[in-house]
N, C-alpha and C positions, 0 to 999 in steps of 0.2 A: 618826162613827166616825173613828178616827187610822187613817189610810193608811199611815204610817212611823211609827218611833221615834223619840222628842224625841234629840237630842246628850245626852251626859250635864255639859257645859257648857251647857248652854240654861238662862237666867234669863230671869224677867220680873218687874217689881216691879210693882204693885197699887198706885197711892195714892188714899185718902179724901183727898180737897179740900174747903175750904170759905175761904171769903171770911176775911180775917183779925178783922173787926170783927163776926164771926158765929161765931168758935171755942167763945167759952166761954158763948153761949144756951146754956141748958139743953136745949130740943128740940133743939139741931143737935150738942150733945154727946152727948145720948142716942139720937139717930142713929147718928152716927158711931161709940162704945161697941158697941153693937147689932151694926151692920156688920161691925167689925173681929170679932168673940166669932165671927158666924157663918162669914166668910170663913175666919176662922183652923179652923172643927169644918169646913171643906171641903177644906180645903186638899190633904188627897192629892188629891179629885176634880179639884179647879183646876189641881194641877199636871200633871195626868194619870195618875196612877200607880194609880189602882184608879177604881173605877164607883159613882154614886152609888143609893142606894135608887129614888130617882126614875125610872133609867134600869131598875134591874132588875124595877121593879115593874112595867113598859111605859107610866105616863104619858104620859110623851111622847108615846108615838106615837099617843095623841089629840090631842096637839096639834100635827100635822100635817097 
């Protein structure tokens, strides 16, 4: 739970990393493809601005 509200200047950037001699493997491209498509369908929940299905459904709080 957010105790305050973010600044409306408040950044954080997200980077996918990977070893440069490991970029263009296929698995670590389709990784990385993979990641970015999901991160990006989250993104309001990441930035904080609305609630993920996860959290309204109560998952979580079996995983507590």
């Amino acid at each position: 739970m957010r105790v305050a509200a973010l600044p409306e200047d408040f950044t954080l950037d997200l980077w996918l990393l990977t070893h440069e001699d490991l970029r263009q493997t296929a698995r670590i491209r389709a990784f990385l493809d993979f990641m970015a498509k999901e991160l990006a369908k989250e993104a309001s929940v990441l930035e904080g601005r609305s609630s993920s299905d996860a959290t309204r459904t109560g998952w979580k709080d079996d995983l507590c």
